[in-house]
C-alpha positions as CSV (number, residue, x, y, z in Angstrom):
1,X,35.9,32.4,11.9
2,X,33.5,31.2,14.7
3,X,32.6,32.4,18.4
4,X,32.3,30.2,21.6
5,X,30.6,30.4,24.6
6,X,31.5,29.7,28.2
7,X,28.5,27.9,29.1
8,X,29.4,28.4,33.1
9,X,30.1,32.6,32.2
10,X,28.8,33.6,29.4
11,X,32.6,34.9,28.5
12,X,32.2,35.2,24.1
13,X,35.8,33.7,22.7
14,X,36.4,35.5,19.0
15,X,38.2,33.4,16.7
16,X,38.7,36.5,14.7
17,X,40.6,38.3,17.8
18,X,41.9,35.1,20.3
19,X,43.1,32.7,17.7
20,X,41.7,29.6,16.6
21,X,39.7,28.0,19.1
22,X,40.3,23.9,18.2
23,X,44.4,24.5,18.8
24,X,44.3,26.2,22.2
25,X,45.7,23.5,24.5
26,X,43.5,21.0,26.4
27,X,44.1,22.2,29.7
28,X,43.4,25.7,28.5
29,X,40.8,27.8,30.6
30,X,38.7,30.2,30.4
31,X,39.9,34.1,31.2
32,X,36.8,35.0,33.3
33,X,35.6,32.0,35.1
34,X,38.4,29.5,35.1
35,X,36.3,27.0,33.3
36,X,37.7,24.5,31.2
37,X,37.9,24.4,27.7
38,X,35.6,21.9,27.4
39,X,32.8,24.4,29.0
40,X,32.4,26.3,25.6
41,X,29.9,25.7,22.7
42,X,30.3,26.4,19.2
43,X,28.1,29.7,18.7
44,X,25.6,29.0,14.8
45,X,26.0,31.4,12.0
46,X,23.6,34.4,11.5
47,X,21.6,34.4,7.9
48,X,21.2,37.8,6.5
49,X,18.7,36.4,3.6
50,X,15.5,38.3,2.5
51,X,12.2,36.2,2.5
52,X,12.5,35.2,5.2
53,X,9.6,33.3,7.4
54,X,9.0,34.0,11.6
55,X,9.8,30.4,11.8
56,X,13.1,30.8,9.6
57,X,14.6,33.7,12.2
58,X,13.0,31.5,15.2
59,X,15.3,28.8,14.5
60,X,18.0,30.9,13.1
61,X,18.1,33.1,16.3
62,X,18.6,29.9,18.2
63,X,21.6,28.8,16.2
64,X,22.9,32.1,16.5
65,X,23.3,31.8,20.4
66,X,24.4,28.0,20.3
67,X,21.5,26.0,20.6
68,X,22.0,22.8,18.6
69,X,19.2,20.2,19.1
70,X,15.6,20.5,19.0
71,X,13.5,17.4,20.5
72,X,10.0,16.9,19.2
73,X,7.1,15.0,17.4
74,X,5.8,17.0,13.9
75,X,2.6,18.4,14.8
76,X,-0.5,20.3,12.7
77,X,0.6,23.6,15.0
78,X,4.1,23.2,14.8
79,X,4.4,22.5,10.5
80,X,5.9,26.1,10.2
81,X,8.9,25.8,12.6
82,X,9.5,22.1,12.1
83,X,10.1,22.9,7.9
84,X,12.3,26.0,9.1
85,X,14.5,23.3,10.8
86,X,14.4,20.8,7.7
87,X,16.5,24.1,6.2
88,X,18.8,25.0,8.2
89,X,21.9,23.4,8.5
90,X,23.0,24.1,12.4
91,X,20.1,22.9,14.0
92,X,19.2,19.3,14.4
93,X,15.8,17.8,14.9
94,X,15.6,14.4,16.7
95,X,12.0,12.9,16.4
96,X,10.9,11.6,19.9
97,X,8.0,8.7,20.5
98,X,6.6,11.4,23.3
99,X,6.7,15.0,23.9
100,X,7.8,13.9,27.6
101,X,10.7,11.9,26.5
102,X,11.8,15.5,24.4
103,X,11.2,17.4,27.6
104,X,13.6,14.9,29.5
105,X,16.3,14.7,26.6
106,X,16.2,18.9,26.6
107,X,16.7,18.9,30.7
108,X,19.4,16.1,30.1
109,X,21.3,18.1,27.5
110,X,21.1,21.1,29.9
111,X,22.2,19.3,32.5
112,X,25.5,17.8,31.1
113,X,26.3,20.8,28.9
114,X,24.9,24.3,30.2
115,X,23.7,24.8,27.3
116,X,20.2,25.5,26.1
117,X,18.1,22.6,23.9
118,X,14.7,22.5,22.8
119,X,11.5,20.8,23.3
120,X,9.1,21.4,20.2
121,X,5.2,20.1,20.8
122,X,1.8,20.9,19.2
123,X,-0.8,22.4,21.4
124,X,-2.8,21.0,23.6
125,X,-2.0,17.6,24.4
126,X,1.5,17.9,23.0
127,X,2.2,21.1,25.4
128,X,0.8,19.4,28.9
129,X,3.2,16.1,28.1
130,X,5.4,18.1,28.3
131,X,5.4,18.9,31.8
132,X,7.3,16.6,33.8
133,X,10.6,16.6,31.8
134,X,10.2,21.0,32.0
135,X,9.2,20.4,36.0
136,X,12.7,18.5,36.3
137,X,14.9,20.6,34.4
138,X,13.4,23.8,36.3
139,X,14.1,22.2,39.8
140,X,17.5,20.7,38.9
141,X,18.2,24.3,36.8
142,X,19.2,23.4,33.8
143,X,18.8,25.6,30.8
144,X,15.8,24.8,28.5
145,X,13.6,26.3,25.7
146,X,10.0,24.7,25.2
147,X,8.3,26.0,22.5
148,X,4.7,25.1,21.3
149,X,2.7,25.4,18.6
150,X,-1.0,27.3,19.1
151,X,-3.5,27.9,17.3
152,X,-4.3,30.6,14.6
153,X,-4.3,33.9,16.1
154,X,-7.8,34.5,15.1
155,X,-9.1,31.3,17.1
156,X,-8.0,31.9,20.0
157,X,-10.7,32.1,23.0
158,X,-12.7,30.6,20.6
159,X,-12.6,26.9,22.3
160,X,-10.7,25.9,19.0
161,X,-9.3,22.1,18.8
162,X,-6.7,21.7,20.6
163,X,-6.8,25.5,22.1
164,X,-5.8,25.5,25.7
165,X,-3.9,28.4,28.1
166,X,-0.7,27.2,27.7
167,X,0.5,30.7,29.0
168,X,-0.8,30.1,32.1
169,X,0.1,25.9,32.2
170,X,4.2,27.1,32.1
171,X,3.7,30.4,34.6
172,X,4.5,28.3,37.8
173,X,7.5,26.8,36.1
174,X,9.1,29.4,33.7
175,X,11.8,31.6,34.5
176,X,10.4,33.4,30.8
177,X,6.9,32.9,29.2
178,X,6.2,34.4,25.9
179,X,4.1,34.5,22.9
180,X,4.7,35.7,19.3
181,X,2.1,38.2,18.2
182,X,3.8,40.3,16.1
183,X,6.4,39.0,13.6
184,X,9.1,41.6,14.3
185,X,9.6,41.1,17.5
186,X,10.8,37.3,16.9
187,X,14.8,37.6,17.3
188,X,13.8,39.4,20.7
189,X,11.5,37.1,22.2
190,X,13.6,34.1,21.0
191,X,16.8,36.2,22.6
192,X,15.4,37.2,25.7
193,X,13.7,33.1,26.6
194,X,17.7,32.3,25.6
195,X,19.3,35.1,28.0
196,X,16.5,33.9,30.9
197,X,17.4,30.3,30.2
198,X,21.2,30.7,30.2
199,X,21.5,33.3,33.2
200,X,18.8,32.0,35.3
201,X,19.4,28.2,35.0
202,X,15.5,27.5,34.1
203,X,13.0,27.2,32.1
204,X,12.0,29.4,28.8
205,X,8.7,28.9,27.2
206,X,7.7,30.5,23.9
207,X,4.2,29.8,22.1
208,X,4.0,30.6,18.2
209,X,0.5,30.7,17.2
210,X,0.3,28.5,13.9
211,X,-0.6,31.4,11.6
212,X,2.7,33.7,12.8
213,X,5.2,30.7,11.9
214,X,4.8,31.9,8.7
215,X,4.2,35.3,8.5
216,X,7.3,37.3,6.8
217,X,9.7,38.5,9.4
218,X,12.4,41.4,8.6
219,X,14.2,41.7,12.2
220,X,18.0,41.0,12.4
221,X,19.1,37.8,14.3
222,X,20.7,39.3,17.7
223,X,23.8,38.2,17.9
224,X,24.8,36.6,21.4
225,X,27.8,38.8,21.6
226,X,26.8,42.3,22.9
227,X,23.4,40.7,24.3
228,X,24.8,38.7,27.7
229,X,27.8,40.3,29.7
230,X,29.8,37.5,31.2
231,X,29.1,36.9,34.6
232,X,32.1,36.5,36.9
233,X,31.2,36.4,40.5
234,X,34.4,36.4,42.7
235,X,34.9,36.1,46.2
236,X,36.5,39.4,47.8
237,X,40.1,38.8,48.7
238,X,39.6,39.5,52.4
239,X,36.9,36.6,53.0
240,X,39.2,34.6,50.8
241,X,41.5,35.2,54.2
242,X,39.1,34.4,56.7
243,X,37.9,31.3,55.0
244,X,41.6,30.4,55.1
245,X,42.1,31.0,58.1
246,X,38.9,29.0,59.3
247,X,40.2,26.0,57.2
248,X,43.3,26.2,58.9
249,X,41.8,26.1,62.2
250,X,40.4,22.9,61.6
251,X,41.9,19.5,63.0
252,X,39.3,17.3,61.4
253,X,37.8,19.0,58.3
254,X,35.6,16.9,55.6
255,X,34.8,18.5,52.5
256,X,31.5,18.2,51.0
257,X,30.9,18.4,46.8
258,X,28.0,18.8,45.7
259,X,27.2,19.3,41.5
260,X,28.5,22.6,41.8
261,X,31.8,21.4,42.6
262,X,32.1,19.6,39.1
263,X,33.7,22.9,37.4
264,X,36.1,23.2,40.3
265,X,36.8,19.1,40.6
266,X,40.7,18.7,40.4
267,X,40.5,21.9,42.6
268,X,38.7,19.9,45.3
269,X,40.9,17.0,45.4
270,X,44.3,19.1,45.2
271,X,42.3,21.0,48.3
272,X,41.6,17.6,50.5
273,X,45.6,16.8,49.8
274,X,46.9,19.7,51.1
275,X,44.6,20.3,54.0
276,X,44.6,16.6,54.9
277,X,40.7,16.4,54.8
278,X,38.4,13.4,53.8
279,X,35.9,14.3,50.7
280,X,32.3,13.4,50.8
281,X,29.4,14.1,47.7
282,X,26.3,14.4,47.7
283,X,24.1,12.0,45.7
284,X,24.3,14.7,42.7
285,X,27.9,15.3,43.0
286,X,28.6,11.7,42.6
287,X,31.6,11.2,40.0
288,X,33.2,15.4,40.8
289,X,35.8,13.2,42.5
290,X,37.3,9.9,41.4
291,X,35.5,7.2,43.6
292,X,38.3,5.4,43.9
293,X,40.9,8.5,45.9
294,X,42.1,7.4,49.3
295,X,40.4,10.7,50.5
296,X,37.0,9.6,48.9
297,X,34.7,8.7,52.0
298,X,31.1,7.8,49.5
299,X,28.2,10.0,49.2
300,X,26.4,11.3,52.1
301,X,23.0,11.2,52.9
302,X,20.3,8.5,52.8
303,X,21.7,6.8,49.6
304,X,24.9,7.3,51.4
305,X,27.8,5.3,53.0
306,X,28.3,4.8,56.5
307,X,31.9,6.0,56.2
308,X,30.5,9.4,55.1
309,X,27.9,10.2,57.6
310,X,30.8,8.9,60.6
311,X,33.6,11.2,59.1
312,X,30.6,14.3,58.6
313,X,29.2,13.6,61.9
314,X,32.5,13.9,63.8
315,X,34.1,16.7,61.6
316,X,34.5,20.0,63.5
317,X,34.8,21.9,60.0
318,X,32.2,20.8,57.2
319,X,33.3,22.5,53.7
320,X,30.9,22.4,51.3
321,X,31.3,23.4,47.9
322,X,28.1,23.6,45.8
323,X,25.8,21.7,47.3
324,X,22.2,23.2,47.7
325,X,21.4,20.5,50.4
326,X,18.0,18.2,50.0
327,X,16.2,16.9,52.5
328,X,18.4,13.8,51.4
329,X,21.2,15.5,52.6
330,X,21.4,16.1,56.6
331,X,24.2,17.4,58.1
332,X,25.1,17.3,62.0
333,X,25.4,20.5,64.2
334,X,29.0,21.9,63.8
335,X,31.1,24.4,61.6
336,X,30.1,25.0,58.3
337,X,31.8,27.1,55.7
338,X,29.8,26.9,52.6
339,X,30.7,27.9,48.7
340,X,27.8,28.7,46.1
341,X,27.1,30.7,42.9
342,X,23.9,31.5,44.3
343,X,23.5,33.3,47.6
344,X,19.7,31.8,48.3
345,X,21.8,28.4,49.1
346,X,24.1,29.5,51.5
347,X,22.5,28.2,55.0
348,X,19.2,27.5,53.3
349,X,18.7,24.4,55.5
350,X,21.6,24.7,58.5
351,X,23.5,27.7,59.4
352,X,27.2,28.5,58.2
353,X,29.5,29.7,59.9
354,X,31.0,31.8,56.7
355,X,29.4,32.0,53.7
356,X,31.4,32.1,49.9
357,X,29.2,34.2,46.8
358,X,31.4,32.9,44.2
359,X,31.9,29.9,41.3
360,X,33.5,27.1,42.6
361,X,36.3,26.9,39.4
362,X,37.5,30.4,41.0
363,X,37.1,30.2,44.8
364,X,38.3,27.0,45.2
365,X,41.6,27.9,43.8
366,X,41.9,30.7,45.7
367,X,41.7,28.9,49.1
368,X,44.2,26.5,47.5
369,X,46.5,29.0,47.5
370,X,45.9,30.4,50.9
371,X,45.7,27.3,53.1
372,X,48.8,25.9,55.0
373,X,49.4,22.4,54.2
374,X,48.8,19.9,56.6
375,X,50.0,16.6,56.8
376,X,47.5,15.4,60.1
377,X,48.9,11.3,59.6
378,X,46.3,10.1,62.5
379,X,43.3,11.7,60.5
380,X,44.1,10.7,57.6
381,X,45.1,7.0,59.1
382,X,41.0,7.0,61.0
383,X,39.8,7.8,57.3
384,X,41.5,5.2,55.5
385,X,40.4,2.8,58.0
386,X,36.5,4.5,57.5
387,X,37.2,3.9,53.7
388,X,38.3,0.4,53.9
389,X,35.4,-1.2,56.6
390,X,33.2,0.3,54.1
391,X,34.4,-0.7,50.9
392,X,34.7,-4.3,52.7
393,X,31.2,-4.5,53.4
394,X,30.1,-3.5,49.9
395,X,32.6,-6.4,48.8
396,X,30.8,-9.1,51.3
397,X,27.5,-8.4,49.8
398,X,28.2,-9.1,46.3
399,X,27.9,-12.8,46.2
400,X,28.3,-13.6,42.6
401,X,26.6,-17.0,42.9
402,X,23.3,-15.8,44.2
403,X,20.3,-16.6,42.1
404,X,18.3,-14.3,41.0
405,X,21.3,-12.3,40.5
406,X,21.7,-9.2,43.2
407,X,21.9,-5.9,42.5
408,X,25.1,-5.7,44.7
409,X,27.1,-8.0,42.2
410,X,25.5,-6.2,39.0
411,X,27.1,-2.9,40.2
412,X,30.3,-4.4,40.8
413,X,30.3,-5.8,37.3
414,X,29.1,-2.6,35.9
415,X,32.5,-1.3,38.0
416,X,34.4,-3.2,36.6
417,X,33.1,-3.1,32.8
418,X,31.8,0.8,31.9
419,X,34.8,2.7,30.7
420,X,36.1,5.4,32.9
421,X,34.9,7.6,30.6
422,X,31.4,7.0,30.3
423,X,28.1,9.0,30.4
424,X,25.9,6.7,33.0
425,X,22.2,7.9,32.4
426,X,20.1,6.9,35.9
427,X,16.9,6.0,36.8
428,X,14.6,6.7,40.0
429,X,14.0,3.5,42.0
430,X,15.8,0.6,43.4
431,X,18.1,0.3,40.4
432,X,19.1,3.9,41.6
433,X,19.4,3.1,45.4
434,X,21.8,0.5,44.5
435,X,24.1,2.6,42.3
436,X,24.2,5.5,44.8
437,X,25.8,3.4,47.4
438,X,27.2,0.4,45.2
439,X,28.9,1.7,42.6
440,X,32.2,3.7,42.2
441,X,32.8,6.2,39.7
442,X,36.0,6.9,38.0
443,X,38.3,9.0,35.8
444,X,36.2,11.7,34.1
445,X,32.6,9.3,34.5
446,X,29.8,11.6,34.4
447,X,26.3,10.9,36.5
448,X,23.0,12.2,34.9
449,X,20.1,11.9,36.8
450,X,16.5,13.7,38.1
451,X,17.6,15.2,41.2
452,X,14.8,17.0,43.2
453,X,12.1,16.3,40.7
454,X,13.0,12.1,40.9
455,X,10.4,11.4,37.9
456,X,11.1,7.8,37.1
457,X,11.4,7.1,33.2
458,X,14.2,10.0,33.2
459,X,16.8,7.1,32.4
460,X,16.5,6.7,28.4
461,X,15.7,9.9,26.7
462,X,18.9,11.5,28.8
463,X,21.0,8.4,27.8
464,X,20.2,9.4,23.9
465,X,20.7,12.8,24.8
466,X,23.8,12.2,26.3
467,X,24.9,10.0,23.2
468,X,23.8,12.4,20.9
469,X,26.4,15.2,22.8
470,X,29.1,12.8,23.1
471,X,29.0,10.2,20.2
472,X,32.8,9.2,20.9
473,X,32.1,8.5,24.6
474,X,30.2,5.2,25.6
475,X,26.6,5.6,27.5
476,X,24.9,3.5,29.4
477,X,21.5,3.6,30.6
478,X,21.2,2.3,34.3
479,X,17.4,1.6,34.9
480,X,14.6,-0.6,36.1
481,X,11.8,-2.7,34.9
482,X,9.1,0.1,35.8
483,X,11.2,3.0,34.6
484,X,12.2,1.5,31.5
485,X,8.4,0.2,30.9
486,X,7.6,4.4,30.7
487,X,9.7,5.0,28.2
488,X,10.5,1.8,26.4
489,X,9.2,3.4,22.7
490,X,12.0,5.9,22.9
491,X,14.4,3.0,22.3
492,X,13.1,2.9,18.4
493,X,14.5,7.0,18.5
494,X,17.7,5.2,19.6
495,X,17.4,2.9,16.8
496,X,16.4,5.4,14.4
497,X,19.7,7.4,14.7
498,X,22.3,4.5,15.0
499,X,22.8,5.3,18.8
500,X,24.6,2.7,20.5
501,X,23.1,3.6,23.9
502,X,23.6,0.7,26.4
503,X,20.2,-0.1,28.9
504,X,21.0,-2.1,31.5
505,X,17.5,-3.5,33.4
506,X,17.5,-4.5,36.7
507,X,14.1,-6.3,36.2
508,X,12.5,-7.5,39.6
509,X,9.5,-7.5,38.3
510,X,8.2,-4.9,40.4
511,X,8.5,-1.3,41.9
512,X,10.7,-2.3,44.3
513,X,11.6,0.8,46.2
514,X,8.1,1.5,46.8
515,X,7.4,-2.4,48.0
516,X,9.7,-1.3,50.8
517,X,8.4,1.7,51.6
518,X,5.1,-0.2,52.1
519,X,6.6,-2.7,54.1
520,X,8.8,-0.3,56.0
521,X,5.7,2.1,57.2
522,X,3.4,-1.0,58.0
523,X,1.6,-1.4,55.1
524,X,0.8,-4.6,52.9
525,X,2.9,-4.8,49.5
526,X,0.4,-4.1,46.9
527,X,-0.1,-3.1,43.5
528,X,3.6,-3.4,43.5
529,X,4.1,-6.6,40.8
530,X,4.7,-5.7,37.1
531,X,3.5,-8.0,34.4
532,X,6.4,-7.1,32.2
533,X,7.1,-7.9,28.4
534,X,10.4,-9.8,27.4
535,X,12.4,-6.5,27.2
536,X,15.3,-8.1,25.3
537,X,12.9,-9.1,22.7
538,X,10.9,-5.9,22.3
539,X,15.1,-4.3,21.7
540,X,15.2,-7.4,18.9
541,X,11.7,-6.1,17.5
542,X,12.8,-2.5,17.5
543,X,15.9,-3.3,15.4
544,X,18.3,-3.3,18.3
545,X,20.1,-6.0,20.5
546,X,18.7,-7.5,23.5
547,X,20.1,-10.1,25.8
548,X,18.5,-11.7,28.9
549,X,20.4,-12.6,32.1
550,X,19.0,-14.7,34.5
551,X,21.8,-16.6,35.8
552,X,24.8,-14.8,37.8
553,X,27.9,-16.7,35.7
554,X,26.5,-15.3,32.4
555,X,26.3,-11.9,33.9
556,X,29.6,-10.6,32.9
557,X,29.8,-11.9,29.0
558,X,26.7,-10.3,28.8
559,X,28.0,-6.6,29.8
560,X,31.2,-7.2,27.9
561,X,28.7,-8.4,24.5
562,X,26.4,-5.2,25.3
563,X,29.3,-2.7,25.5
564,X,31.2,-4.2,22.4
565,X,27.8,-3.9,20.2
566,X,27.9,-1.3,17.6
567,X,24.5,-0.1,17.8
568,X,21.6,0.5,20.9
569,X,21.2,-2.7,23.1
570,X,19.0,-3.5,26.3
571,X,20.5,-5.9,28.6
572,X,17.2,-7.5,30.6
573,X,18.8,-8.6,34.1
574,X,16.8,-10.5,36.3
575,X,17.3,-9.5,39.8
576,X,15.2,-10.1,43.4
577,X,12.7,-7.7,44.4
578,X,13.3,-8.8,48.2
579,X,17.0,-8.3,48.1
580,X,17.2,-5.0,49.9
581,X,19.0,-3.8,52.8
């Protein structure tokens, strides 16, 4: 018998009590939240055993409360916990080129699953690489533990190798920052940087001075059940009503998804149908609604469409559901009622007219429910017309003859090729630009990408760690020349664990957003050209596939080869660092 967590809740399911989890039906939810089944994790079995090491309840403690993967380079700080993951049999250790690249793969896997991973690095230079990927997983809030190695209790504040504050290094950026003094008090610590991570959507850091990893521990595992209450926040019935009743006021309302809106997704479309409204995403909500639904307008936004930003701009009700609004994201004077799990987002850039505390899986249904359905033929008629002048312009500016290939036409292959059910792992930069507005997600298509933090080179490491979570579903890797050129070692971690992650390289030989901005703002293009390797060679040297593109016709064997390769491939694409719009 096993227990499973709602990773959107926190709701515990007992095998032992409910039944057996694997035959509850697929479109099963969950009792508290209304998540789908698909929301829970597999909770790790707690050791009793005698003998036991710091490090040994460290990484059992993890398993207990779900944690499954641990990302890291084997370090002299670190020997202790590394060996306690060698034994134990629900936790798996994936050996990264880079402490950043683990950082990145942990945000990634917190991202996509709600659940916790780890980042594992020595001291010193180990812990500060692992900034960036901890920076973007605490301003995108997804659930991560770092842990680093130290060293011996007894040197520290001595100036020892490889000694620095790492307590004050992950203050600024830690929701919990702890370190293990006293043996004892390990299934606590380790519980309460989980219970942080998981509640507060952020960042955990614990440091393990090198002598305590192996010190004898005789605390209990916590188990998860008992230690985090479900949290079920659910809009009072009466708002429900007026948020109705607003809705229902409305002649031309647009709904806006943000991620948020991703537990709630067939909610949102059934919503649009029966209220006659057009639906818009943000950037980060990309893919919560099929791309290709009559209602879809494109995102909104400056990577957005000019259907969207004419149907937000003349909406007189703006519904948005999860959606913590960038600076990427303006929105027009007007009526806004506004849906969020977290009340700090509700009119945190424009005002609201209402305001909705509550999950999206549960509030969203509600209002179902309570709306009157409305047909409104004209509206709907204006944003099918919106719909189609848009996707009409996209199709003029494919042009598959074009030499160097354009980005345009490498999306719409890539539309045409990924399986609507893949994991598509993003980069920051041009190649990005061109997917936001270019490319249509469909059927259950999942986006992954760095959100407020934008750290180029994200693109890889959360492409394995999507392939790791999902080795049945097919990921691809969208990214560019520079971004790839970060990161490019990670693709021997691919390698090294048979993961058939697909990279596709839009390789215009420079950073080509930032040549724009340069020309845009009046400045020369400089320091902008890349003097880059053969990157489908380097994928040959690493013991993967690479294939080169540099003429348009070839383009589309060359995606079909890649995604019909049993193994990790980079597809090198040459494109034009001028083509930009």
């Amino acid at each position: 018998m096993a227990d499973f967590r709602c990773t959107v809740c926190n709701y515990i399911f007992h095998e032992e009590n409910e039944g057996e989890f694997d035959s509850l039906p697929v479109e099963w939810r969950c009792p508290v939240c209304n998540a789908p089944k698909d929301a829970f994790v597999r909770l790790g079995s707690r050791s009793m055993g005698t003998g036991r090491t710091v490090s040994d309840v460290f990484i059992e403690q993890l398993a207990a409360w779900g944690v499954r993967y641990v990302f890291g380079i084997p370090g002299t700080s670190t020997l202790g916990l590394v060996d306690a993951i060698r034994r134990n049999s629900d936790v798996r250790y994936i050996q990264v080129r880079h402490e950043a690249a683990a950082a990145f793969m942990a945000s990634a896997y917190g991202k996509l699953t709600g659940n916790p991973a780890v980042c594992l690095a020595v001291a010193g230079p180990g812990a500060s690489n692992l900034i960036t990927g901890l920076l973007d997983a605490a301003l995108d809030r997804a659930p991560v533990i770092a842990v680093t190695g130290q060293v011996e209790t007894y040197r520290i504040g001595t100036g020892a190798s490889q000694e620095i504050d790492q307590h004050s290094l992950f203050e600024s950026l830690t929701v919990y920052n702890m370190t293990i003094i006293s043996p004892d008090e390990t299934p606590e610590i380790v519980g309460e940087a989980l219970k942080h991570a998981i509640i507060e959507r952020g960042v955990s850091h614990i440091d393990v001075p090198r002598d305590v990893q192996t010190m004898e521990c005789t605390a209990e595992v916590r188990p998860l059940a008992g230690s985090i209450a479900p949290v079920s926040v659910t809009v009072p019935r009466h708002q429900l009503k007026d948020a109705a009743s607003l809705i229902d006021s409305a002649e031309r309302p647009i709904i806006i998804a943000g991620f948020g809106a991703l537990e709630a997704a067939e909610s949102v479309v059934e919503l649009a149908e029966r209220i006659g409204a057009g639906i818009v995403t943000t950037f980060r909500g990309k893919g919560v609604v099929d791309n290709h639904h009559p209602l879809y307008l494109g995102c909104h936004g400056s990577l957005g469409s000019t259907a969207a930003a004419e149907a937000v701009r003349k909406a007189d009700l703006l519904i948005v559901i999860g959606s913590s609004f960038s600076d990427l994201t303006q929105l027009p004077p007007g009526r806004i009622l506004q849906i969020d799990i977290d009340p700090l987002m509700i009119a945190r850039r424009h005002p609201v007219e209402m305001g909705l505390e509550g999950r999206s899986s549960h509030t969203v249904p509600e209002l179902l429910s309570m709306t009157r359905e409305r047909r409104r033929e004209s509206y709907r008629a204006e944003l099918r017309e919106l719909r189609a002048r848009w996707l009409d312009l996209l199709e003029s500016e494919i042009d598959p003859s074009s030499r160097p290939i354009r980005p345009q036409y490498i999306m719409a292959v890539l539309n045409d090729l990924l399986d609507q059910g893949a994991v598509i792992a993003l980069d920051v930069g041009e190649n990005g630009w061109w997917f936001g507005r270019n490319f249509q997600m469909r059927g259950t298509q999942r986006l992954i990408f760095s959100g407020y933090l934008g750290s180029m080179g994200f693109g890889l490491p959360a492409a394995i760690a999507a392939q790791l979570e999902f080795p049945d579903r097919e990921v691809a890797c969208i990214t560019g020349d520079g971004g790839f050129s970060m990161v490019m070692a990670e693709f021997l971690t691919a390698v090294k664990y048979h993961l058939p992650v697909r990279v596709f390289i839009l390789n215009n030989r420079s950073l080509g957003m930032i040549m724009q901005e340069q020309l845009v703002e009046g400045f020369p293009a400089w320091q902008t050209e890349l003097q880059n390797c053969d990157f489908a060679g380097f994928a040959e040297n690493c013991g993967g596939r690479g294939i080169r593109v540099t003429e348009p016709d070839k383009l589309e064997d060359a995606v079909s080869d890649a995604l019909g390769t049993d193994g990790p491939v980079v597809v090198d694409i040459e494109t034009d660092p001028r083509r930009f719009i």
